[in-house]
C-alpha positions in Angstrom: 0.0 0.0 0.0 1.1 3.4 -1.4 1.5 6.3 1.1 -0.8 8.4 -0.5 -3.5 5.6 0.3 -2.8 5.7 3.6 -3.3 8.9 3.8 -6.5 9.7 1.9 -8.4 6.6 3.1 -8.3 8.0 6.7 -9.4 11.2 5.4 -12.2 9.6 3.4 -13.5 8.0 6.5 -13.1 11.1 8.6 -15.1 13.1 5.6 -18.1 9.5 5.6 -18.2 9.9 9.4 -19.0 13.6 8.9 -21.6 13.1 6.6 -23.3 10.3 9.0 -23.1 12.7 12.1 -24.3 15.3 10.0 -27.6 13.3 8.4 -28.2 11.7 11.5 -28.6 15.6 13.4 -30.1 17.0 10.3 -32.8 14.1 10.8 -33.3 14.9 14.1 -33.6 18.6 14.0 -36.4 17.7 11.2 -38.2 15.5 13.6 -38.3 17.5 16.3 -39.5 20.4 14.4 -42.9 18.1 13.1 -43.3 17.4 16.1 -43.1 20.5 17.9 -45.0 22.0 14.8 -48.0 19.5 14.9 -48.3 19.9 18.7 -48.4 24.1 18.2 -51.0 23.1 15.8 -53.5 20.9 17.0 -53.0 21.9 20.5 -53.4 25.4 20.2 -54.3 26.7 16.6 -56.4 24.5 14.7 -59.2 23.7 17.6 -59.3 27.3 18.0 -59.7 28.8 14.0 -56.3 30.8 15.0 -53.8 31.7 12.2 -50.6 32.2 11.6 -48.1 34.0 8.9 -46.9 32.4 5.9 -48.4 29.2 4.0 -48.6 28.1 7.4 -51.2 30.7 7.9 -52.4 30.5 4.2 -53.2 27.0 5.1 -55.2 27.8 8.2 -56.5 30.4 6.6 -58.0 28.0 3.8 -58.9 25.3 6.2 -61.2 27.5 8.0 -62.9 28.7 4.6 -63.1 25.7 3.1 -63.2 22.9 5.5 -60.6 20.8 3.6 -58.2 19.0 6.1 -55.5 20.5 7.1 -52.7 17.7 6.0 -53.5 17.9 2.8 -53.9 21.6 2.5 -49.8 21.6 4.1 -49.0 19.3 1.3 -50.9 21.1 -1.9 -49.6 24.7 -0.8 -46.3 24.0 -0.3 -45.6 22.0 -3.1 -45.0 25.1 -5.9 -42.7 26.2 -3.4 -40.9 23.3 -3.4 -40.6 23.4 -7.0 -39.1 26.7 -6.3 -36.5 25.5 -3.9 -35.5 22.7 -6.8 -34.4 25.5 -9.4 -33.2 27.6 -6.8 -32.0 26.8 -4.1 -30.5 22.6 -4.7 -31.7 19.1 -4.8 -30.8 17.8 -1.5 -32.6 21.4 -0.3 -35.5 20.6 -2.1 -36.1 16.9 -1.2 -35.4 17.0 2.4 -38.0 20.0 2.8 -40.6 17.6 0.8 -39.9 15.1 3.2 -40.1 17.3 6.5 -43.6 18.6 4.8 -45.1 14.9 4.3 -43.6 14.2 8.0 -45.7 17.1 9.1 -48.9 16.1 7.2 -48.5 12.7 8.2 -48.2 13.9 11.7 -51.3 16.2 11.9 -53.3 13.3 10.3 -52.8 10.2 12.4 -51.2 11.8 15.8 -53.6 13.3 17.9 -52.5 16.0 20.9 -54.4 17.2 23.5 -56.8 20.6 23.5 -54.1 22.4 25.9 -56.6 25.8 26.4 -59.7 28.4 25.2 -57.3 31.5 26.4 -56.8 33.7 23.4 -53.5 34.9 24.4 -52.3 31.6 25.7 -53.3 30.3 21.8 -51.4 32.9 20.3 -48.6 32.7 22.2 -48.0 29.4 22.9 -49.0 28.2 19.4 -46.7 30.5 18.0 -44.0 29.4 19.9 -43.9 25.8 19.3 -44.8 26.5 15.8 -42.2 28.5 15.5 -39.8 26.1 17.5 -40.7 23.3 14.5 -40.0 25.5 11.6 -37.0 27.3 13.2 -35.7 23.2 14.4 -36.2 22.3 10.8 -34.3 25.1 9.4 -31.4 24.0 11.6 -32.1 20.5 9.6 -31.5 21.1 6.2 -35.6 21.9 5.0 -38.4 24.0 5.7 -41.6 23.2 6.5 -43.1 26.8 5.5 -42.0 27.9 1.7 -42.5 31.6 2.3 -39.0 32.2 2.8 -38.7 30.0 -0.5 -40.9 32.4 -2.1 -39.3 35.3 -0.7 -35.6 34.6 -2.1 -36.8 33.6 -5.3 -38.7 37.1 -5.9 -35.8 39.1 -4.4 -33.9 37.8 -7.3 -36.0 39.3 -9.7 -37.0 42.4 -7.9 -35.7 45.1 -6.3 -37.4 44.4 -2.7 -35.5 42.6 -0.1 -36.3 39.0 1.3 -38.1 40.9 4.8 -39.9 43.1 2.5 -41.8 40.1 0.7 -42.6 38.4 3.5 -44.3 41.2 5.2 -46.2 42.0 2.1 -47.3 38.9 1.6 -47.8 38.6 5.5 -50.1 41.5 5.5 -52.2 40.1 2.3 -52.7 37.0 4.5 -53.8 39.1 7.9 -56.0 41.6 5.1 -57.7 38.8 3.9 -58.4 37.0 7.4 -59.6 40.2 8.6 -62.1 40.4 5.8 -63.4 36.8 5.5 -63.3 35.8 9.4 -63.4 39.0 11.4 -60.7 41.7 12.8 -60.2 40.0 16.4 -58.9 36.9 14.5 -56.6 38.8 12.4 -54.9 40.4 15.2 -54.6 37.6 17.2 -52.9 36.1 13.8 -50.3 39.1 14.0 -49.9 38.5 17.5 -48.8 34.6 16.7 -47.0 35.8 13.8 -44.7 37.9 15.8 -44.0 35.2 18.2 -43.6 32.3 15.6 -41.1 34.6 13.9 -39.0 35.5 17.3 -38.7 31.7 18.1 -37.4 30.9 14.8 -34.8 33.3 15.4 -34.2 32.2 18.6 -33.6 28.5 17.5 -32.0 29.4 14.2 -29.1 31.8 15.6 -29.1 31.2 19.5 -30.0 33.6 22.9 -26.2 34.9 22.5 -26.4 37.0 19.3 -22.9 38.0 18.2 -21.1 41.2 16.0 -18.6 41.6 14.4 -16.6 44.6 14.7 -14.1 46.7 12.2 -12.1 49.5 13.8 -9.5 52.2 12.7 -7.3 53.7 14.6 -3.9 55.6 14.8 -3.9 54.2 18.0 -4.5 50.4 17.0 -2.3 48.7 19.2 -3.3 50.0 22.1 -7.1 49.4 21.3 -5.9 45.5 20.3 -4.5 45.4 23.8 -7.5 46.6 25.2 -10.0 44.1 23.3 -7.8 40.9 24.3 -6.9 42.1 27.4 -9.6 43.9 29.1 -12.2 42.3 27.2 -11.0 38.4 26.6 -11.6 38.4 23.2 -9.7 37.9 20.3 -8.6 40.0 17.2 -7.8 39.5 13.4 -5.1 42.4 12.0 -5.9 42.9 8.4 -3.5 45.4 6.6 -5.0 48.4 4.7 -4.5 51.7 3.2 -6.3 55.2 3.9 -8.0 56.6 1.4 -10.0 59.6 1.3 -11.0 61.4 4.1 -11.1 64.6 6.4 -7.7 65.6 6.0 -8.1 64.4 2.0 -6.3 62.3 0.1 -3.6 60.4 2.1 -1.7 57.1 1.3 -1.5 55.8 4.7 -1.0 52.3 6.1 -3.3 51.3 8.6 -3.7 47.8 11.0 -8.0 47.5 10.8 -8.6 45.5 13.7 -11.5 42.9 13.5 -13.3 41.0 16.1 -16.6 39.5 17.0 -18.4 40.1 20.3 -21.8 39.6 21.7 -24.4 42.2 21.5 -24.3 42.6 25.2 -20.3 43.8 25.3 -21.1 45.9 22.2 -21.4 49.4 24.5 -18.2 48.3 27.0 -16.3 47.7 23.7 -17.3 51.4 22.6 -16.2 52.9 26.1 -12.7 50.9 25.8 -12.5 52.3 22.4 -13.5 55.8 23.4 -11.0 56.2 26.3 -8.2 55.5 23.9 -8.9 57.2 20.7 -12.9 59.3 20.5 -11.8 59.6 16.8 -12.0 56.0 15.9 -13.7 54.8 13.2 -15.8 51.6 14.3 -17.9 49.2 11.6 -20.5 47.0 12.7 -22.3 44.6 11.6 -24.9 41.5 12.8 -23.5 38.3 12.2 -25.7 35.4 11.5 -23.5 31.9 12.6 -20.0 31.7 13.9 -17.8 28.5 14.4 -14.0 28.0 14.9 -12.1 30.4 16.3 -11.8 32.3 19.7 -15.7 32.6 20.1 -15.7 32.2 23.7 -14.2 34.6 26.2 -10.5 33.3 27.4 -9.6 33.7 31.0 -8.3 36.9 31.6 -5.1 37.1 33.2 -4.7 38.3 36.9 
């Protein structure tokens, strides 16, 4: 046996074990999220005519119009959606969110869960929240079980709105509509569950610790990296650039940018530490989404 083989069939197993762990959590998230989904559902929404955003909500919507069950309505809506995902976003996208929809269907038409209360706000609460837990645990999976945010890339790609502006437009065509067709108190009960749903997804999708990432300028860079790893615990990047225009005008002048990621919470103690060394500063934020790798948690600080 060659040396190269013994080197890349390690690595090939290392890379098959990857994909296993990867499949098997991906499977689970999806799981979970039916689950959680169904019991939001039929313990909260559905026995009470409540609705939510989306083609979730479009399907609530229709199942209190029209009386067709709810499994199949989750199946038929979704589906161009689907189709959608296929040419837009992959194959493996687009499959594993067909299978976490029939999963869902499947699970709303033969599981039953208990009636958990009549309370309005519980309903809306509640129900949004483990709705929202299922769709935000399936997101985490691989899939969707909702295609609105399908929907909402695929027409920011031939318009000039943004993915958050189709959603709340199509959003506020759902809540029109049930306000029209069911009455006003439903609709704003809808909005309330919406706004709940949409929280929790966050919540599940990108964590309770939200992080930022952070760009800063200085003359005085060294003294503000010293600050930031020492008084602070976290840790820095040094990228090289080059001053361009600016107050004083033009000026070829090297600069270290510093770059680091923090949590929302440090965000203002970071601005003091800046502050006391250099007011002039220029500081660049931004939100960042996921993080791995790296110095993401604080290091002990040294006595």
């Amino acid at each position: 046996m060659s040396s190269t083989t013994r080197i890349t069939r390690p690595k090939e197993l290392r890379i098959r074990r990857l994909e296993w762990v990867r499949a098997l959590k991906d499977t689970l998230f999806i799981g979970l999220g039916v689950v959680s989904a169904a019991f939001g559902l039929k313990g909260f929404l559905l026995p009470n005519q409540f609705l939510d955003g989306g083609v979730m909500g479009i399907s609530l919507l229709a199942n209190i119009v029209t009386g067709i069950s709810l499994p199949w309505l989750v199946v038929l809506i979704n589906l161009p959606f689907i189709l959608v995902a296929y040419t837009q976003v992959s194959r493996l996208f687009a499959i594993k969110t067909l299978i976490a929809v029939a999963m869902l269907a499947g699970v709303l038409a033969v599981v039953e869960f208990p009636l958990i209360t009549h309370d309005k706000l519980l309903i809306a609460v509640f129900g949004g929240f483990f709705l929202g837990a299922g769709i935000g645990l399936s997101i985490r999976g691989g899939s969707v079980i909702d295609g609105t945010e399908v929907l909402a890339i695929y027409s920011s790609k031939k318009t000039t709105l943004t993915v958050g502006d189709i959603i709340l437009i199509l959003n506020i065509v759902i809540f029109s509509v049930a306000a029209y067709l069911i009455n006003m108190e439903t609709a704003l009960y809808a909005i309330l569950t919406y706004l709940v749903a949409s929280k929790t997804v966050d919540f599940v999708v990108h964590g309770i610790e939200e992080y930022t990432s952070v760009m800063i300028i200085s003359d005085k860079s060294q003294e503000i990296q010293k600050a930031i790893i020492e008084t602070m615990g976290r840790g820095v990047t040094i990228l090289k650039g080059t001053s361009g225009y600016g107050k004083r005008g033009h000026q070829a002048k090297d600069h270290d940018v510093i770059f680091s990621v923090i949590t929302r919470l440090e965000l203002q103690k970071l601005k003091t530490e800046i502050a006391k060394i250099d007011e002039n500063a220029f500081v660049v934020e931004n939100s960042v989404n996921d993080i791995k790798g790296g110095m993401i948690k604080k290091r002990p600080l040294q006595d």
